[in-house]
N, C-alpha and C positions, 0 to 999 in steps of 0.2 A: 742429567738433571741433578742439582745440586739444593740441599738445604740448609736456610739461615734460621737461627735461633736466637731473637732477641733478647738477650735478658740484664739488661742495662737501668741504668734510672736508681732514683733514693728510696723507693717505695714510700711516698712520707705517709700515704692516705692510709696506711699499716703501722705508724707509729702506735704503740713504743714497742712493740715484735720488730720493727725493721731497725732498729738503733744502733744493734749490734751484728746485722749479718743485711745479707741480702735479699729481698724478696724472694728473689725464685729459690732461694739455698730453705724456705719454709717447708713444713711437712704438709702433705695433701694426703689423708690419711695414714697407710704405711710408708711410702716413699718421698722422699723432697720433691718441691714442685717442677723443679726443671726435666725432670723423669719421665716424664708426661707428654711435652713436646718432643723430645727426642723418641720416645719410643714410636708418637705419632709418624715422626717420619718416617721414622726405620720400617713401622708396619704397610708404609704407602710404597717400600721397595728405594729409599732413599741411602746409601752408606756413605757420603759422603757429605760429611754436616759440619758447621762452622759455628760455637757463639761467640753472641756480640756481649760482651759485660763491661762492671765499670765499678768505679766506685772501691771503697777500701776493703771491699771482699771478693774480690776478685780471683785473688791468689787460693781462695776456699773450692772454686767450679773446679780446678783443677785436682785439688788435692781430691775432691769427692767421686770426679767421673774420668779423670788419669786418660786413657787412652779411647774409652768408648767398650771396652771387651765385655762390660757387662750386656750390652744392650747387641752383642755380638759382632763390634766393628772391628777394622784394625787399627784405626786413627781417628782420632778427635781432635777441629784446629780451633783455635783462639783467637778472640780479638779484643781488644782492650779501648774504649770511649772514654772517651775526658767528658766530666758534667754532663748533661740531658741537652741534648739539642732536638727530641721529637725522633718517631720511628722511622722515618725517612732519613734522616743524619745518621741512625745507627744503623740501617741497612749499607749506605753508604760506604761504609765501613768493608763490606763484605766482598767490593766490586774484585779486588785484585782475585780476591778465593773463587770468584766466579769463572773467570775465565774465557768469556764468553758464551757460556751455557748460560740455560733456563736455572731459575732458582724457584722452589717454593719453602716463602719465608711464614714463620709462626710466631709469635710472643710466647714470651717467656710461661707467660700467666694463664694462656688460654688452654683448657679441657676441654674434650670433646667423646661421647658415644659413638661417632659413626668412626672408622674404618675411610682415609679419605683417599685410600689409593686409588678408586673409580673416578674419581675428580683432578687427580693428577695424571690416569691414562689421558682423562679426552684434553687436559692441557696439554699433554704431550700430541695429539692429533692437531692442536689450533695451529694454522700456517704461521704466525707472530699474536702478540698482544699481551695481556695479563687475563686472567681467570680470579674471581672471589666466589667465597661461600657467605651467603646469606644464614640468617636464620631469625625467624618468625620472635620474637619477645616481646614482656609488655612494660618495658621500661624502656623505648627507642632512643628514647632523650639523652642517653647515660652515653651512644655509641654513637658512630658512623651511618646513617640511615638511607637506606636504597630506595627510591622509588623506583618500582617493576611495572612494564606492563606489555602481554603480548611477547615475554620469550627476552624482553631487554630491558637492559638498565638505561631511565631516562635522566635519573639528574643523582647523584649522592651531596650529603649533607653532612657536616659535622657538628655533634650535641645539637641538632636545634630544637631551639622550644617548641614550635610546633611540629613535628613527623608529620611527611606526609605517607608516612607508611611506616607497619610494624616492623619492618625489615633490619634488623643489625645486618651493618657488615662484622663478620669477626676475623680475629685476627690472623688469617690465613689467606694468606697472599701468595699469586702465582704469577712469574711475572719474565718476559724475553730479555734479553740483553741490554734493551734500549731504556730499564728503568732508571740505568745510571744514567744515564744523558738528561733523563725526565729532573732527578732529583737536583743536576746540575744547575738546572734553571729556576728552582723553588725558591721563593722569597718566604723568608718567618715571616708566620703569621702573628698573629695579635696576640700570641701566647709566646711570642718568639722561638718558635719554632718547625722544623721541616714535618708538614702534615701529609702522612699518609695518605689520607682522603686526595690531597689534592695531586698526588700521584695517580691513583687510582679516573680520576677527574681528567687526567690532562690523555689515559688509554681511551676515556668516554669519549672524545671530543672527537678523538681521530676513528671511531667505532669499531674500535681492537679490545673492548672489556665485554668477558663472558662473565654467566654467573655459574651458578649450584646454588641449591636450597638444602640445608641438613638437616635428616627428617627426626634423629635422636637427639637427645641435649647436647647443651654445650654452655658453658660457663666463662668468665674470664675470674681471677681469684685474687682482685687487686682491692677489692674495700672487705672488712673484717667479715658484711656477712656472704659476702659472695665468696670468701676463702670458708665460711663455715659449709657454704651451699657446696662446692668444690670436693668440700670431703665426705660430705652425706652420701651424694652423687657415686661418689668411687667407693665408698664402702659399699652401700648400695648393688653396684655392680658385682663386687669383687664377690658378696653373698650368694650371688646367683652363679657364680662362675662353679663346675663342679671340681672339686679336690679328689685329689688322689687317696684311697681308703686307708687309713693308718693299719698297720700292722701289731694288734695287739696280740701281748705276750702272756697269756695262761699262767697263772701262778703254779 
């Protein structure tokens, strides 16, 4: 199993913080944002991870995360997007690094509480298909929306005005070999570009998509106050996390 790292795109909706670097190169408390997904994967038993970036800072993920040995890999690979064509184009990107294995791919932008190695064993159990994680929000309209019912996903949606469920999908994607074939056949949509959703849509159809539900938060940190929520969230945690007792020295 292999992991993809989106982290591509202008960030404009982050303007004027994104003018001069890259979305994901932003801090999310103590660390830049891309530290986040990569640690996600690493914690799920992943060492073998690929990003997708783009844009005139590109040459910055490098300088920052070099090989991966912070995060205890041996190797970190690269890939480089020309313009925004949709997270489906940037996945795209990933097929040669794939190899024919399983990938589960993340966005640059998205945090998470839970721990999603449990959700990556039973993908690694499904005979084929893709796997998503849900999660319950009361802004549906902002994401990808699931209608559930009875154990399945019956229809997803992208931003529509009315939800017919609280359900986000977020940005964690798990998915067999055949997503490059899926994305081959994708026509831009009306935004001119290759829509995840309807990757995820085209697993529905042939009854190869699982879900998960995440029962701790989860945020994506791509509008100002959802990057402010993002670092509340992690500071938050990091408080409750116990530290090592300082060694003070007696005058």
């Amino acid at each position: 199993m292999k992991g993809v790292v989106l982290a591509g795109g202008l960030g404009s909706r982050l303007e004027p913080l994104t003018r001069i670097t890259n979305k994901h190169l932003l801090p999310i408390y103590n660390r830049p944002m891309i530290y986040y997904p990569i640690q996600t994967l690493v914690d799920a038993g992943i060492t073998e991870i690929m990003i997708v970036t783009g844009g005139n800072n590109a040459g910055d993920f490098l300088r920052l995360l070099g090989n991966g040995e912070e995060f205890g890999l041996k190797h970190l690979n690269y890939t480089y997007q020309r313009g925004e064509g949709g997270i489906a184009a940037a996945l795209r990107l990933a097929e040669h690094f794939s190899e024919g294995d399983r990938v589960v791919v993340m966005l640059g932008d998205n945090l998470l509480e839970d721990n999603i190695r449990p959700f990556v064993e039973r993908f690694a159990q499904q005979p084929k298909g893709a796997r998503i994680l849900l999660k319950e929000v009361e802004d549906p309209e902002r994401f990808g929306v699931a209608e559930v019912r009875d154990g399945r996903v019956l229809s997803i949606e992208e931003k529509p005005r009315q939800p017919k469920s609280s359900f986000a999908v977020t940005g964690i994607y798990m998915y067999d070999p055949r997503v490059f074939e899926i994305i081959r056949t994708l026509r831009p949509s009306g935004r001119g570009e290759l829509e995840i959703t309807d990757v995820n849509n085209a697993y529905l159809r042939t009854g190869d998509l699982a879900y998960d539900v995440l029962s701790g938060w989860w945020t994506d940190a791509g509008l100002p106050e959802t990057l402010y929520r993002a670092t509340t969230l992690v500071r938050e945690r990091e408080a409750k996390r116990p530290h090592p007792a300082r060694h003070v020295v007696s005058a």
